[in-house]
C-alpha positions as a printed NumPy array, in Angstrom:
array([[ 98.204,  76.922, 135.654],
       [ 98.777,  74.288, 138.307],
       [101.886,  72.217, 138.57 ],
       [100.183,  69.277, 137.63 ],
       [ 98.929,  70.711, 134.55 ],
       [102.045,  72.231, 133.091],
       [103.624,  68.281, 132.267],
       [100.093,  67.708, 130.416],
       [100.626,  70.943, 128.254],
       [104.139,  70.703, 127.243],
       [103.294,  66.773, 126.272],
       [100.82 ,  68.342, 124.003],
       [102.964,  70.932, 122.804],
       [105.459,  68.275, 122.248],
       [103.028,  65.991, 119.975],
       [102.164,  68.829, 117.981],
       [105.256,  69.479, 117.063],
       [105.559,  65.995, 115.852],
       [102.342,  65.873, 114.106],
       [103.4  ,  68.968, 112.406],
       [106.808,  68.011, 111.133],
       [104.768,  65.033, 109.35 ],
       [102.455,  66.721, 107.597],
       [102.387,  66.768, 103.723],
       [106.032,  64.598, 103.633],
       [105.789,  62.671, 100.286],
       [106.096,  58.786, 100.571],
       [109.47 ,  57.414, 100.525],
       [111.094,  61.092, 101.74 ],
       [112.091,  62.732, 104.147],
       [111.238,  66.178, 105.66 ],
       [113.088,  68.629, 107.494],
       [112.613,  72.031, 108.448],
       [111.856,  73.737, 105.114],
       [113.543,  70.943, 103.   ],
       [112.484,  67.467, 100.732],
       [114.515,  65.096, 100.502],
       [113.782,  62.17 ,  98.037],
       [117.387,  61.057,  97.291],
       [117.442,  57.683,  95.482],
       [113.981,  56.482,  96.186],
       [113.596,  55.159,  92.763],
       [110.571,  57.716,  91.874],
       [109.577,  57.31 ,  88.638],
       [107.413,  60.497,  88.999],
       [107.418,  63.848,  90.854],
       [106.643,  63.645,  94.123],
       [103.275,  64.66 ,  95.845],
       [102.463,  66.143,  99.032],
       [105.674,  68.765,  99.332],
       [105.018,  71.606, 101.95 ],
       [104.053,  74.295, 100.215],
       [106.477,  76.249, 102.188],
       [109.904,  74.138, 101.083],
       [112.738,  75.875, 100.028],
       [115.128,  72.797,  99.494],
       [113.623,  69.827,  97.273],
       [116.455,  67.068,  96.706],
       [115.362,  64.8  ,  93.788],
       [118.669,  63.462,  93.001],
       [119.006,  59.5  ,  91.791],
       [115.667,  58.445,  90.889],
       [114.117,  57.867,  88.027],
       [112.162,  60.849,  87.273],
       [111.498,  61.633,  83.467],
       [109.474,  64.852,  83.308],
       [109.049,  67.995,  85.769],
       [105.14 ,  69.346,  86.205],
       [105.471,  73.34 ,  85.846],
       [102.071,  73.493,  87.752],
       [102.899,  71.209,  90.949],
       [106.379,  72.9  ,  90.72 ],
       [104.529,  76.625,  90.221],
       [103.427,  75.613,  93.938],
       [106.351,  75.663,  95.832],
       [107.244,  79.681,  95.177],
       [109.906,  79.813,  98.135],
       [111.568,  77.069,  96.319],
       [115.255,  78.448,  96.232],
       [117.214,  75.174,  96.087],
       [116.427,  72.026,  93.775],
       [118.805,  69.045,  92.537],
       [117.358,  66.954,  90.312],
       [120.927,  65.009,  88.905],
       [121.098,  61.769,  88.291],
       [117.963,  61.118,  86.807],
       [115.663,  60.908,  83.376],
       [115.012,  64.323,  82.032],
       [114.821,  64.939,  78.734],
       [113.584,  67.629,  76.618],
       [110.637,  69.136,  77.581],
       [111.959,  71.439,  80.064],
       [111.112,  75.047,  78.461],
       [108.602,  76.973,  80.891],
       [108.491,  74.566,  83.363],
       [110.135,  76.765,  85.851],
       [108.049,  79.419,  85.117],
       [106.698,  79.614,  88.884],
       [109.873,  79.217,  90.911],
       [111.463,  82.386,  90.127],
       [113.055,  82.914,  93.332],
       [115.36 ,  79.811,  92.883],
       [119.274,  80.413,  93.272],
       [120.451,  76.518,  92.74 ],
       [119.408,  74.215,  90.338],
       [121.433,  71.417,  89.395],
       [120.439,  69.358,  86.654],
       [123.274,  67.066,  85.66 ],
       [123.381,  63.857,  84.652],
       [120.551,  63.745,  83.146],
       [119.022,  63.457,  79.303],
       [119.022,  66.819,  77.968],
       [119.601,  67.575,  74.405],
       [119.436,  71.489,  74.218],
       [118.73 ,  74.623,  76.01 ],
       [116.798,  77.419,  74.749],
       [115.992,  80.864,  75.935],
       [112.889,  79.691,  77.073],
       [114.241,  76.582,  79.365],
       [115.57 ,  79.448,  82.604],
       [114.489,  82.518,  81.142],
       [111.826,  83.011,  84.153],
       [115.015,  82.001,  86.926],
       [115.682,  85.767,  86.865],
       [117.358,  85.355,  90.366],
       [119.718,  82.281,  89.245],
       [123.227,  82.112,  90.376],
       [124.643,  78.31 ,  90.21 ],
       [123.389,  76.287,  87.187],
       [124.708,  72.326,  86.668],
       [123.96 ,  70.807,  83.51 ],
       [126.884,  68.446,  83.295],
       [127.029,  65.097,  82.263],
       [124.106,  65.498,  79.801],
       [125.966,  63.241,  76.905],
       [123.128,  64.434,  74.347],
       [123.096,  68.109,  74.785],
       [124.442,  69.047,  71.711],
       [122.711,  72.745,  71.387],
       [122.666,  75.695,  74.001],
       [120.938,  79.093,  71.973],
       [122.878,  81.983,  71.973],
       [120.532,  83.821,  74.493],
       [119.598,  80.616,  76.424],
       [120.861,  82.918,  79.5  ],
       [119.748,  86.133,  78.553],
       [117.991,  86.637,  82.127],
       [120.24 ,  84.966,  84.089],
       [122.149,  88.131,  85.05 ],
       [123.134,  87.057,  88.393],
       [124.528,  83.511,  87.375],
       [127.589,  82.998,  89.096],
       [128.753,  79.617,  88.24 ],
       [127.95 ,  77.516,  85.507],
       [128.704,  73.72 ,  84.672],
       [128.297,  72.563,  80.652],
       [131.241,  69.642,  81.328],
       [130.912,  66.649,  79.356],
       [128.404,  66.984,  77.017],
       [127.937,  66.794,  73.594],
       [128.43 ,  70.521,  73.082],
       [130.737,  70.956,  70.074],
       [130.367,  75.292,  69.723],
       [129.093,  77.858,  72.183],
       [128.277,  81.191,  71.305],
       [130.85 ,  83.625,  73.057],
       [128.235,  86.285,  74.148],
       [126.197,  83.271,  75.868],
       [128.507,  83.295,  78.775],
       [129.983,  87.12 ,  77.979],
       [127.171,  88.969,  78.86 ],
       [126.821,  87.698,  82.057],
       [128.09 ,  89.841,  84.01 ],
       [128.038,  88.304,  87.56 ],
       [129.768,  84.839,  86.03 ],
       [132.796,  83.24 ,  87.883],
       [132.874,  79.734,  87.297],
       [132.311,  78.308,  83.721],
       [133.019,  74.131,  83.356],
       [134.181,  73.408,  80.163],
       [135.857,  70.203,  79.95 ],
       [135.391,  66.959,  77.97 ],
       [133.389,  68.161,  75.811],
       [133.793,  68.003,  72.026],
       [135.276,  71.095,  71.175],
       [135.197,  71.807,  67.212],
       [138.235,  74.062,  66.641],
       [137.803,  76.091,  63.804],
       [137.656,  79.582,  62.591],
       [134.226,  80.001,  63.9  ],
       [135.074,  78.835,  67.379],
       [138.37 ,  81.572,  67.895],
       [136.101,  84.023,  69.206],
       [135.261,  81.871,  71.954],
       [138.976,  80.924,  72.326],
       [140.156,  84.037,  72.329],
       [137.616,  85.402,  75.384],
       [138.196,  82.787,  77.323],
       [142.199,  83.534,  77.096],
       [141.112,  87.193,  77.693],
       [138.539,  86.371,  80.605],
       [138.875,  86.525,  84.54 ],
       [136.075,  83.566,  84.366],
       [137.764,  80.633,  86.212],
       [137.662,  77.268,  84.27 ],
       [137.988,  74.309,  86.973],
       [140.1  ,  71.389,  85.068],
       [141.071,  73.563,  82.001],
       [143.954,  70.866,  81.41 ],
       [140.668,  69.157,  79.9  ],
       [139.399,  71.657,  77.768],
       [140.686,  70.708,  74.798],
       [139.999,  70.287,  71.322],
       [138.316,  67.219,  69.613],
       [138.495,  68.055,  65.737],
       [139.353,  68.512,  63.52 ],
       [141.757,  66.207,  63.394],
       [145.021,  67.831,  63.49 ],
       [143.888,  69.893,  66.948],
       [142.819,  67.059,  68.465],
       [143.711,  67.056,  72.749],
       [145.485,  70.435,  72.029],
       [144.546,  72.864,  75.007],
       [142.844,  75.984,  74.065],
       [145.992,  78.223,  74.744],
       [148.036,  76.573,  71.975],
       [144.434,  76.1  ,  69.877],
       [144.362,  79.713,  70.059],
       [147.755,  80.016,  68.098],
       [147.254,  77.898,  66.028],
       [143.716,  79.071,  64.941],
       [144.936,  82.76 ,  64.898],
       [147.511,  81.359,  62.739],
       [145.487,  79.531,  60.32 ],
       [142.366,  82.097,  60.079],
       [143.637,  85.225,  60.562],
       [146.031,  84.612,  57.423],
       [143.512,  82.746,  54.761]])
């Protein structure tokens, strides 16, 4: 190639690149190498248009009500999606049926009322789970996280969770991180079991000062530790 040429190809080269890095970028995001970004864009909807090929998709702060399991089933590299801070409610089971290689999904602050086995049974590969700050999520099923084997850290904080089963966060054998706190803990004889593991556990608890008990009325703001003594008291001798 002649000298004079070589400018001419690398321009081209160059513009290509640029046209490239456009293509398929949903309106009012930004893309990057592999990743979405829509963060507080005021969607009311999902997005169209993401790269088949994204591995990141950042929904956080917008306005978005209800994920589509097909448009999502498209993005199977998906590995990383945050969808906080915005509308979701209930109709979450099987929607992530197609984006079973994701590893981070972080779904707090948002509108969900309960989890069943069928909301992340198909996120076999799993490991860090937020679903904090949901004020109505009052229900999690005892196997909600059956096939979540490799969850590593999980985040239930201030909901409106008053029981959890104990072998919903037992069995998982890979778990590290469990967030508790400000939640409405009812502290009776059906809740010791749970007490009592999570005396016995190596789990970590981030702000355990704040897992504490909200009735009945006479445990009220006690820490688990003493709620266990007092509950072993109480139930083990009726």
């Amino acid at each position: 190639m002649s000298p004079s040429g070589r400018p001419w190809s690398l321009s081209l080269v160059f513009l290509l690149g640029m046209a490239s890095e456009g293509i398929n970028c949903p309106s009012r995001c930004s893309c990057q190498y592999l990743e979405v970004n829509c963060t507080g864009q005021q969607l009311q909807e999902f997005p169209v248009d993401i790269p088949l090929d994204t591995r990141q998709l950042i929904l956080a702060a917008n306005n978005v009500s209800y994920l589509p399991a097909v448009e999502l089933s498209f993005l199977a590299d998906l590995v990383y999606l945050d969808c906080r801070k915005n509308l979701l409610g209930d109709d979450l089971d099987f929607t992530f049926i197609g984006v079973t290689k994701l590893v981070y999904l972080d779904l707090s602050f948002n509108n969900l009322t309960q989890v069943t086995f069928s909301t992340f049974s198909h996120l076999l590969s799993l490991v860090v789970l937020k679903i904090s700050d949901n004020p109505n999520l009052v229900a999690i099923n005892k196997d909600a996280f059956a096939n979540n084997t490799w969850l590593r850290h999980l985040d239930v904080s201030r909901t409106g969770l008053t029981f959890l089963d104990t072998s919903t966060v037992r069995d998982l054998p890979n778990l590290r991180l469990l967030g508790l706190s400000d939640n409405l803990w009812h502290c009776n004889c059906s809740f010791l079991d749970f007490v009592t593991w999570m005396m016995e556990s190596d789990v970590h608890f981030p702000d355990a000062d704040n897992i504490t008990c909200y009735t009945p009325a006479g445990l009220r703001a006690l820490r688990m530790p003493a709620a266990e003594a007092q509950l072993h008291f109480s139930c083990l001798t009726q």
